[in-house]
N, C-alpha and C positions, 0 to 999 in steps of 0.2 A: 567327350560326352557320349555315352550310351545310344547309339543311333534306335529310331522307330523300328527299324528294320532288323532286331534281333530278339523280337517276338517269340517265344516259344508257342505251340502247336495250338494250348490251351487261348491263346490272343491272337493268333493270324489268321482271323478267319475272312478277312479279306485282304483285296492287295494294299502293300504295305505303302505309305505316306513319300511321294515324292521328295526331292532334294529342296523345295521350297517350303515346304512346310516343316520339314527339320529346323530350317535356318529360323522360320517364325517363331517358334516354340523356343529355340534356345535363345531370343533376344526379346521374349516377353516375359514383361516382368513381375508376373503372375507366379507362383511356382504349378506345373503339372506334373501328375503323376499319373503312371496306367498300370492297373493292378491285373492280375488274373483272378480265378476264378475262388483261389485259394485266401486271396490278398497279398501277395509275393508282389513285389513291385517287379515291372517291364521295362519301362520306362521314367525317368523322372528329366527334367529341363534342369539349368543353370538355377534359377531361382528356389523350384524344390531343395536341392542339393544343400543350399545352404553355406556352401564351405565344403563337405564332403567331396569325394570321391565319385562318382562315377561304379566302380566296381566294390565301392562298403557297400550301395544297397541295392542293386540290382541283384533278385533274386530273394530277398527279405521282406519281412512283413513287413507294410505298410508303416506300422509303430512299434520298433521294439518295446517287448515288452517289461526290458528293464528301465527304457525313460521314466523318468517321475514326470507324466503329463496333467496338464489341470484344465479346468474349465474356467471360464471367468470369474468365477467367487473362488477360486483358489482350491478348489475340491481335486481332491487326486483321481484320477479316471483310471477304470480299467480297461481292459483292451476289449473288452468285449462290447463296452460302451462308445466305442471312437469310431465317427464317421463311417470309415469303410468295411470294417465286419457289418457295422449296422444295414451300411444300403445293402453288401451282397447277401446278409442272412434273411433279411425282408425285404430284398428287392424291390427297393423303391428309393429314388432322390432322396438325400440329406442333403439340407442345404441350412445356410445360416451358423453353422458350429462355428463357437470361437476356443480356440485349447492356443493353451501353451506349450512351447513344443523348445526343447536344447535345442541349439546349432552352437557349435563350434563359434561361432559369431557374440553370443551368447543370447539368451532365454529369448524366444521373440513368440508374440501374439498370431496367431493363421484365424483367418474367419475360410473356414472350410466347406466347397461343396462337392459330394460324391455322385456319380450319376453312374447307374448300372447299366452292362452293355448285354446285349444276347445277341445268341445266332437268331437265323431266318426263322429257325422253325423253335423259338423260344428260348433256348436253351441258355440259361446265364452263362456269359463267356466270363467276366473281367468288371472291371470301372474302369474311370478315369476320376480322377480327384483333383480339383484346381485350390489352390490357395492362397488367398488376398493377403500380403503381411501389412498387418494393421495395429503394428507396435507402435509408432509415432504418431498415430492417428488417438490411441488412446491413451498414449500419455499425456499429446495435446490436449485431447477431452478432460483428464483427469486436473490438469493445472485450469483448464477455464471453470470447472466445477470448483476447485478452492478459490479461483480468484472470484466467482461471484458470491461463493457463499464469504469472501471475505468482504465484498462487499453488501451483503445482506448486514452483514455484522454491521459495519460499517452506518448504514443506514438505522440501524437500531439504535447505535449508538448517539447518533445524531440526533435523532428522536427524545430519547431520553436528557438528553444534553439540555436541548432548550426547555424542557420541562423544569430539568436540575438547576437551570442558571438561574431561570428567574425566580426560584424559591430562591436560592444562593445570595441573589443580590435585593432581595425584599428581606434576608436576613443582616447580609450583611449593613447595610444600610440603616434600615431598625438601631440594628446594635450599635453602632456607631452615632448616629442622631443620638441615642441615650448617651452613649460614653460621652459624650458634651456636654451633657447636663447635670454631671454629677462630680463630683469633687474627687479630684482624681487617687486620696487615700482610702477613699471608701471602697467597701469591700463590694458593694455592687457594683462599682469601675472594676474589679478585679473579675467578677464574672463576666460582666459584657465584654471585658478583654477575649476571654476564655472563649464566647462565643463566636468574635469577629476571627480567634484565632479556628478556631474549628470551621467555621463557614471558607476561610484562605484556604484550607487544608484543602477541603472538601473539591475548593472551584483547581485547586493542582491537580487533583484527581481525575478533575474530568478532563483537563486537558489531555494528562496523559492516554486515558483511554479513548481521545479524539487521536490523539497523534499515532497512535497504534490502529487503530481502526483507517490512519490517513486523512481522516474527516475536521482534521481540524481546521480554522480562519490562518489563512497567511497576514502577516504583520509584520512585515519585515522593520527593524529599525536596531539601531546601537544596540549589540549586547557586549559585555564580561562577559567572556567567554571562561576564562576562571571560573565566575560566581555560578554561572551556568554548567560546565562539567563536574560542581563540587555536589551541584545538585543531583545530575545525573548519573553520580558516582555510586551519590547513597539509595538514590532508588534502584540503583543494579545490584547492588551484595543482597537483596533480597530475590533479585531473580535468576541467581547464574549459578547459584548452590553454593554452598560448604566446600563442595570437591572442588572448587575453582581458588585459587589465590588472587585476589585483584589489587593490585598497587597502583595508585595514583599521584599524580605528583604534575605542579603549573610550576614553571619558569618562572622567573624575575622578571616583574612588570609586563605580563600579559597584554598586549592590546586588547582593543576591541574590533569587534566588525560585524557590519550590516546584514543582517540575517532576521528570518522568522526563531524567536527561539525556540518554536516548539518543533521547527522542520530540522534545526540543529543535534535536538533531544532527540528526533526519530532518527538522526545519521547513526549518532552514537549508541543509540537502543540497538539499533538492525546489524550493526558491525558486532555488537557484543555477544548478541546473540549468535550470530553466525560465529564468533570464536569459540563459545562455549559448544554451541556443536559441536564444533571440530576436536573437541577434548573431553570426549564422554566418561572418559577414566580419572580425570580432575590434570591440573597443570596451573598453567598461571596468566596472567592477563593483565596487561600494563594500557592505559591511559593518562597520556600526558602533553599540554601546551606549551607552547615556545614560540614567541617572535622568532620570525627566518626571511632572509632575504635570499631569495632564487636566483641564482645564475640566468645569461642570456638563453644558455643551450635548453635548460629546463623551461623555462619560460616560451618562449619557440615551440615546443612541441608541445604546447597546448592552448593553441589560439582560442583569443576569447579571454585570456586573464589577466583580470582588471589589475593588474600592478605586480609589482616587483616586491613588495615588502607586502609579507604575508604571517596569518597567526596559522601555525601548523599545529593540525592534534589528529596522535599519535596514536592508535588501537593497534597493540602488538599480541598475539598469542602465541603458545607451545606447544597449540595442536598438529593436526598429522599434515597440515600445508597441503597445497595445491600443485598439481601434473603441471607442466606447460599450457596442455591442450584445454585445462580446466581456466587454470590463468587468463590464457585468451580468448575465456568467452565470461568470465567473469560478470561482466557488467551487463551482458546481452540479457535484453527482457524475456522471462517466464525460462529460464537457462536454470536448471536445478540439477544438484549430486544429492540432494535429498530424497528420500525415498516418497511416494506417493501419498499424500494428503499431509506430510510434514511440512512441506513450500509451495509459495506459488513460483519463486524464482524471479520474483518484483521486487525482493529488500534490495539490493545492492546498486539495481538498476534507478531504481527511486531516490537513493542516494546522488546517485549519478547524477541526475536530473534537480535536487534539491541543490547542490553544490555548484552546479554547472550554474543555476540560473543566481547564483550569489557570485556570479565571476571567480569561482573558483575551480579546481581543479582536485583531482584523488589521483596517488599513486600506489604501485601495489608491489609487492617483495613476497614470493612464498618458494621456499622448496617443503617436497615432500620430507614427513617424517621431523621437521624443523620449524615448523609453525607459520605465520602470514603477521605482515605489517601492511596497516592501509595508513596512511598519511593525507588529511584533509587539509588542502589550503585552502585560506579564505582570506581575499582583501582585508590590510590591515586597513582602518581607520584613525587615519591622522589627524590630531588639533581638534579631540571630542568634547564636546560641549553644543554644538550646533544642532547636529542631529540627536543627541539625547533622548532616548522615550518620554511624552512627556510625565509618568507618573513617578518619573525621577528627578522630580524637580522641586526642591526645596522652599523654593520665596512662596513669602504669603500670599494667601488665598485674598480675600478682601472681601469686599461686596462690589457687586456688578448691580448694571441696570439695566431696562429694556425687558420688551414681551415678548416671551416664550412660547409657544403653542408645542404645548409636550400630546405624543400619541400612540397613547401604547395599551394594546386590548388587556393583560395583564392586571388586574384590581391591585393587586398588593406592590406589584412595579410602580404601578403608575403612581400611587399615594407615595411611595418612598421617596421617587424622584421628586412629587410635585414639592414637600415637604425640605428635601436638602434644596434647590433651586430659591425656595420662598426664603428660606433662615440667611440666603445670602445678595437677596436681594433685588431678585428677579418677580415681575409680575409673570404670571403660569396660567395660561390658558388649556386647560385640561382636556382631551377626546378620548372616548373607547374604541374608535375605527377613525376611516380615512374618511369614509361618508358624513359622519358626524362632525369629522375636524375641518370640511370642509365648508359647513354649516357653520361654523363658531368662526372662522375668517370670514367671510360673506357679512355677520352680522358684529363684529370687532372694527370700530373706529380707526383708530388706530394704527400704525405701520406694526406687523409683528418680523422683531430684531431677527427671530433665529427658529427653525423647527426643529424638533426633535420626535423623532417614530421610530416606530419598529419596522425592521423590513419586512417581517413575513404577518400579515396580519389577517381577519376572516374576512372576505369581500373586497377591499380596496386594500394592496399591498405597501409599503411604503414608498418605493420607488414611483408609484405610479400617482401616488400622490403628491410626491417632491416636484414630479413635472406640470404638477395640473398647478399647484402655487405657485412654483418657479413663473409658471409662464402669467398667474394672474399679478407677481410682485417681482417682477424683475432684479435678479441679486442679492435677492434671497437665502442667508446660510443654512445647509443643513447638515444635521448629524444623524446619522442610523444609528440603531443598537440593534444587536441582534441576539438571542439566545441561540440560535441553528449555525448547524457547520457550513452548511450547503449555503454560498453566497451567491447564486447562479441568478437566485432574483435579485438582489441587490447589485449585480453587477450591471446589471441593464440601464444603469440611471449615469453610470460615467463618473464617480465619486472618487477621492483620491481616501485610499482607506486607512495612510495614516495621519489625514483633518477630518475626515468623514464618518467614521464608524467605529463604533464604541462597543468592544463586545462584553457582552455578559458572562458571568458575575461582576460589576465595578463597583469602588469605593464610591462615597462620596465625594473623597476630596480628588478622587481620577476625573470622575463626572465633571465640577465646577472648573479644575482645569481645565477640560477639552473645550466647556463652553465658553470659555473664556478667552481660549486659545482662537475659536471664531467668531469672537466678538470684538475683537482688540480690532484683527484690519477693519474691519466695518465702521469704529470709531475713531480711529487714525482720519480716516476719510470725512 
């Protein structure tokens, strides 16, 4: 290190800095600099240095003039613009400069302050220039700015969502109420098909852009995993380009396993995307399922997983693979080799977290220049039929009995629902809020079998009204619906959300099953 103490004539104009204050400068972690009169550096500390030498720049301007230095919007700066010509030609503090500045280390961020020195009798001697490095401070900043504006999206999305469902499912519904009532060669069965099949599209739609936004309802239950990547197959050759090759391909007898599908669909999206990343010049990209049964060793090194027999699927790419050093941080939250405002550095970690909380596990295979394999296990599910979703269930519908109290501020919801409930058999006591449906119990005879609301409603939400009947009818069943992602108010009521909540867009015949689903124990009884 360059000692204080080899000050040329232009900067000694007092005595020079004891053996302790060397020592403090070269282990703070600031970079300093002390320039002369010229701006020739004098002095610079470990931190200044950067990785340099000592003897590169003692004796040099402050910025060579051949650095390419920038300012925070990325502007090239000249030299005549940089911190220390400035304080010593106007003689006066800069403070606040943030430039970009090479090091041998590579590109790092200085938030820079100059401060001019004079002799006794005015005379400008020199500066000194201190320098905050505040590289990871703003790439920090730079990932919480995407990640909230990802969650602004997020939130827009969600917005719109519950606006979209319940048009979606006062269409669907409609359509379908009619498609029963018309002879099924008739060509107006052939359009109301057309519409119920357009309204499905539509509600696929918006899950997807729930599941991309994150904002989607967790609903864990049975899926075909098959049926499910064949799906997620065809919505990726639309988003991973031409220059990508995607081959696909399921095993012999795929199991099933307990998961959200739509938390499944976002493993799969965020993995593929990040392959296509990784092969901006095009290559090839393999997704494939297979029953696998894990070894003790494998199984051991990752506690926590629900079983030994597992559905394993496959996201393999040709792109340029992962360092070691990048590998072992892979799954670390807001952790990105994307360049800034590309990622937030939450896909892979969200994965992590979606798969962990299914009892399963991810493993990871990259070298550089040879592409990456991520392998998702997930508990297989054995002797399916119990847990089943129930909108996969075949046996007839029937007609049911018992009083309803449906509550949903919705006009065109609320008619649809009252409408399929009445054709099969149910008495329907109608509310547009919770205040009103609580006014129509009070003045209702009668025990009512089962409630049905919305959770998020104007004035009295439904959770809050589930508790105000619960406690006036003890044992009382009920079912939510919700159009909103955000389940934060319906979770306050302790509901198990796959007998309790029914999200929006649904069938008819989704509807009468679930009610029927909590009406059965109640008439067992």
């Amino acid at each position: 290190m360059h000692s204080l103490r080899t000050m040329d004539s232009n900067v000694a104009g007092t005595d020079a800095p004891d053996e302790r204050l060397d020592e403090i400068l070269r282990h703070t972690a600031a970079g300093v600099v002390m320039v002369n009169r010229e701006g020739r550096i004098q002095y610079a500390n470990a931190a200044a240095l950067g990785g340099r030498q000592a003897e590169e720049v003692i004796g040099q301007l402050a910025a060579d003039p051949t650095w390419k230095l920038t300012d925070e919007h990325g502007r090239a700066l000249s030299y005549d613009e940089l911190p220390v010509p400035t304080a010593l030609r106007e003689r006066r503090e800069v403070s606040g400069f943030l430039m970009g500045i090479p090091m041998p280390v590579g590109m790092r961020w200085m938030l820079v302050t100059v401060v001019p020195l004079f002799h006794g009798d005015g005379e400008l001697r020199g500066a000194v220039a201190t320098l905050d490095d505040v590289t990871e401070r703003r790439a920090l900043a730079a990932q919480l700015a995407q990640a909230q504006k990802m969650e602004g999206i997020g939130q827009l999305a969600g917005g719109m969502a519950h606006d979209f469902n319940n048009l979606l499912t006062g269409i669907l519904g409609t359509a379908q109420l009619a498609l029963a009532g018309v002879p099924t060669d008739s060509p107006l069965a052939d359009d109301l098909r057309q519409i119920s099949a357009a309204a499905q599209r539509g509600a696929a739609l918006t899950r997807q852009v729930l599941t991309f936004a994150r904002k989607q309802v967790i609903q864990p239950r049975v899926i075909d995993v098959a049926l499910l990547t064949d799906g997620t197959v065809a919505l990726l050759r639309r988003m991973i380009g031409e220059h990508i090759v995607l081959r696909h391909a399921n095993g012999p007898k795929v199991g099933s396993v307990k998961i959200d599908p739509g938390e499944l669909e976002q493993v799969i999206v965020n993995m593929a995307i990040n392959a296509r990343d990784a092969m901006p010049d095009g290559g090839e990209l393999w997704i494939t399922s297979e029953n696998r049964r894990v070894d003790a060793a494998l199984a051991d090194a990752h506690p926590g997983a629900g079983s030994r027999e597992f559905v394993a699927l496959t996201i393999r790419d040709s792109g340029h693979g992962m360092s070691p050093e990048v590998l072992s941080r892979a799954f670390e939250p807001f952790y990105t080799t994307k360049s800034v405002g590309s990622g937030t550095g939450l896909g892979l970690s969200i994965c992590y977290g979606i798969v962990r909380h299914a009892h399963g596990f991810i493993t990871v295979d990259s070298t550089v220049g040879q592409g990456t394999t991520f392998v998702v296990y997930l508990p297989r599910v054995l002797g399916v039929g119990v847990d089943v979703a129930v909108e996969n269930d075949t046996a007839p519908l029937g007609q049911g009995t018992g009083a309803i109290l449906l509550v949903e501020d919705e006009v065109a919801v609320r008619t649809v629902v009252e409408r399929i409930l009445r054709k099969h058999g149910y008495l329907v006591l109608a509310a547009g809020s919770g205040y009103e449906a609580l006014a129509v119990h009070e003045r209702t005879p009668q025990s009512i079998s089962l409630l049905i609301t919305d959770v998020i409603m104007p004035g009295m939400r439904g959770p809050e009204l589930a508790r105000t009947l619960v406690t006036r009818q003890p044992g009382l069943p009920v079912l939510f619906t919700t159009g909103y992602a955000d389940l934060s108010a319906g979770q306050e009521s302790d509901f198990d959300p796959e007998r309790n909540l029914l999200v929006k867009p649904f069938t008819p015949e989704h509807l009468v099953r679930r009610v029927q689903q909590l009406l059965v124990p109640q008439a067992a009884e």
